[in-house]
C-alpha positions as CSV (number, residue, x, y, z in Angstrom):
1,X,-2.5,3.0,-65.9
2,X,1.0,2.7,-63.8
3,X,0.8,6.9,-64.4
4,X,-2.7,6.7,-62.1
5,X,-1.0,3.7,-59.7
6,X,1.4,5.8,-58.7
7,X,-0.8,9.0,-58.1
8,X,-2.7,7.1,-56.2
9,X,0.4,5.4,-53.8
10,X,1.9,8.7,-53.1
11,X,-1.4,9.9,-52.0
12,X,-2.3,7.0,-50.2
13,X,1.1,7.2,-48.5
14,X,0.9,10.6,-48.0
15,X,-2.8,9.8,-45.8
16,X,-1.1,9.2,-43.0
17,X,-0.4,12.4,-42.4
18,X,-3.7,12.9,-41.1
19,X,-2.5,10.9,-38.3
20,X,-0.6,14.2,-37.2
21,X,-4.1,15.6,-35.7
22,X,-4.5,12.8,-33.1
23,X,-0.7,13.3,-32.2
24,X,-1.7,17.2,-31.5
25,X,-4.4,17.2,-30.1
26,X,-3.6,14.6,-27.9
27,X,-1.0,16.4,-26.3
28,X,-3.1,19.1,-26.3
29,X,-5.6,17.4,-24.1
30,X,-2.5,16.0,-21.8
31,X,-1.2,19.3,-21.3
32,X,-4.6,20.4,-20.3
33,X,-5.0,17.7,-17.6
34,X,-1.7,18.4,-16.2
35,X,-3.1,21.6,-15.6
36,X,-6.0,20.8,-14.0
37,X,-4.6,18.1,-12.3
38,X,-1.8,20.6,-10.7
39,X,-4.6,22.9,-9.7
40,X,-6.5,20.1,-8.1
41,X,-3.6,19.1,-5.8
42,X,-2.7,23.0,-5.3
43,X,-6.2,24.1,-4.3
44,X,-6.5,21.2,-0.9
45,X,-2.7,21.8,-0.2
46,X,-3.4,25.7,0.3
47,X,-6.6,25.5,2.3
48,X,-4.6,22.8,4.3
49,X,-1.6,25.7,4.6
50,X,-4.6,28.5,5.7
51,X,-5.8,26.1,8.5
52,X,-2.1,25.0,9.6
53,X,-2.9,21.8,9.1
54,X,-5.8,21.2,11.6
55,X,-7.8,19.4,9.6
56,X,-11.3,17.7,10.4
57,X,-11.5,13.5,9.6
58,X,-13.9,14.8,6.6
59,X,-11.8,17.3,5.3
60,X,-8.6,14.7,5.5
61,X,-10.8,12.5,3.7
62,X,-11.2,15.3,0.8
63,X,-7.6,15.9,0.6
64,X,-6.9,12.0,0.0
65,X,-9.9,11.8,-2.9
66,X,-8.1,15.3,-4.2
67,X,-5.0,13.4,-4.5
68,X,-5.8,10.8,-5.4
69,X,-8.3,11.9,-8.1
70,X,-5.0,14.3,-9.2
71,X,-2.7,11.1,-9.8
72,X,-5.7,9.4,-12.1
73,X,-5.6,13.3,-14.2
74,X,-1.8,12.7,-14.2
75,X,-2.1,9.2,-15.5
76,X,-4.6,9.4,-17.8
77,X,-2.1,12.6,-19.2
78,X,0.5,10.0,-19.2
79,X,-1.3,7.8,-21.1
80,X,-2.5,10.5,-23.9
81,X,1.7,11.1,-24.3
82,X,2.4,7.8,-24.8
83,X,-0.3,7.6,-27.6
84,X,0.9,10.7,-29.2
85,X,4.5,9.7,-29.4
86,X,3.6,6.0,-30.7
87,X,1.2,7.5,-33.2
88,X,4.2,9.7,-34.1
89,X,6.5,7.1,-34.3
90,X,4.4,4.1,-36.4
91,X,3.5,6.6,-38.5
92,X,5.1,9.8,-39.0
93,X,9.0,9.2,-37.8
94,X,11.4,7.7,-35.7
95,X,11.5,10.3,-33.0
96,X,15.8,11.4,-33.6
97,X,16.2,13.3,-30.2
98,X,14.9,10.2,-28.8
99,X,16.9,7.6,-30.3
100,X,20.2,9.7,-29.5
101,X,18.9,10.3,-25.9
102,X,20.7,7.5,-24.4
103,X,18.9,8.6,-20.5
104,X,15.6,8.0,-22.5
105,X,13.0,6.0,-21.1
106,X,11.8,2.1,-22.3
107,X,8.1,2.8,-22.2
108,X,8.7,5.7,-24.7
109,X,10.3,3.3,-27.1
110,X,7.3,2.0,-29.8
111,X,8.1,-0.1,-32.7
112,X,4.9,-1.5,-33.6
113,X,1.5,-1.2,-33.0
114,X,1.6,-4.0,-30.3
115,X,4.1,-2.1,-28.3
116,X,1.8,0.8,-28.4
117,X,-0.8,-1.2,-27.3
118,X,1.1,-2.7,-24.1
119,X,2.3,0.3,-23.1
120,X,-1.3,1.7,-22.9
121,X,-2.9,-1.3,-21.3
122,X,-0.1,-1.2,-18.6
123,X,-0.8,2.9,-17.9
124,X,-4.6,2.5,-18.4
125,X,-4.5,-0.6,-15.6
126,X,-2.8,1.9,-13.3
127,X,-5.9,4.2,-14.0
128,X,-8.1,1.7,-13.1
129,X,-6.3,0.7,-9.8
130,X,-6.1,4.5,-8.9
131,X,-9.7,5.0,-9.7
132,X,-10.8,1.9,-7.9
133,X,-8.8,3.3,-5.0
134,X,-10.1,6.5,-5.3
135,X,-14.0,5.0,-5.1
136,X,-12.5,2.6,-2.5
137,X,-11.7,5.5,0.6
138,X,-14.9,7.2,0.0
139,X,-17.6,4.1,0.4
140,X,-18.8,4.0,3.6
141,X,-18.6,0.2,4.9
142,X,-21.8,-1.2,6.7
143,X,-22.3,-4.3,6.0
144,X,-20.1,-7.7,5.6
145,X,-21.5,-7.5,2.1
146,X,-20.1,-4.3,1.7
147,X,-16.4,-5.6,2.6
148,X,-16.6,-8.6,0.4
149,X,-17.6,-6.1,-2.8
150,X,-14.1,-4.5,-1.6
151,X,-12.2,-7.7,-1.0
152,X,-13.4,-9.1,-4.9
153,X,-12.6,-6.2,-6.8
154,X,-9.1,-6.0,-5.0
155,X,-8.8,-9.6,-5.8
156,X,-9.3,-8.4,-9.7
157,X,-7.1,-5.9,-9.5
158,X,-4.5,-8.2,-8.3
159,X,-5.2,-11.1,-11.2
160,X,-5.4,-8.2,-13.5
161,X,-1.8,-6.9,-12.2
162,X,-0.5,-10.8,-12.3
163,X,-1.8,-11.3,-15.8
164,X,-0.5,-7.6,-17.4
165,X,3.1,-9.8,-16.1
166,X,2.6,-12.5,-16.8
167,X,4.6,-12.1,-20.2
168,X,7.9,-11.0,-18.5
């Protein structure tokens, strides 16, 4: 019986190597939307070059949502990092290149899987504020009603800022 206990351990233990696929693929898909988040910046910015910047008020307003929409891609790639290296770390290894870095960022620093989850609320509120923003230049305001939608979900944002804080 201890013979079949410990078969059973080391390939229970050894499970969590499965965990390697979500730390791949993951940066796989954050690699990708660096890319596409890069090209979505690059394309506006040229046609902006190719006009000398003589822009119309709607194409200023599609260069701002390009932007704009780019820094959400970039965040949301931010946030698929920061999974993949605490995935890594709770369950793979420490990370040795990072613990020697002594330049190395905080945020990148995960020692259990509450840390992970901070650190992913904090990046995934920053993709909501961008998004918000991003919906925010493009609604076209008519009404009073339509200005107090936009003065309650800023208020949100901001109790949802104070609260993610609220710890420190």
């Amino acid at each position: 019986m201890r013979i079949l206990e410990r078969i059973f351990e080391a390939f229970l233990w050894r499970s969590r190597l499965m965990v390697l696929f979500a730390v791949v693929f993951s940066l796989l898909a954050s690699f990708a939307l660096f890319i596409v988040a890069s090209v979505e910046i690059f394309e506006p910015l040229e046609k902006l070059f190719a006009v000398h910047f003589h822009i119309s008020p709607e194409e200023h307003e599609d260069l701002v949502g390009s932007i704009v929409g780019a820094i959400d891609l970039f965040l949301i790639a931010t946030v698929l990092i920061i999974f993949s290296l605490g995935l890594y770390e709770l369950f793979i290894s420490k990370i040795d290149e990072a613990e020697n870095d002594e330049k190395s960022s905080r945020i990148l620093a995960i020692h259990s899987l509450d840390d992970l989850k901070e650190r992913l609320a904090k990046v995934v509120l920053m993709v909501l504020i961008v998004t918000f923003f991003k919906y925010a230049i493009h609604i076209k305001y008519e009404t009073p009603l339509d200005t107090l939608y936009l003065a309650v979900g800023v208020l949100m944002l901001a109790l949802a800022l104070y609260y993610s804080h609220k710890n420190h």
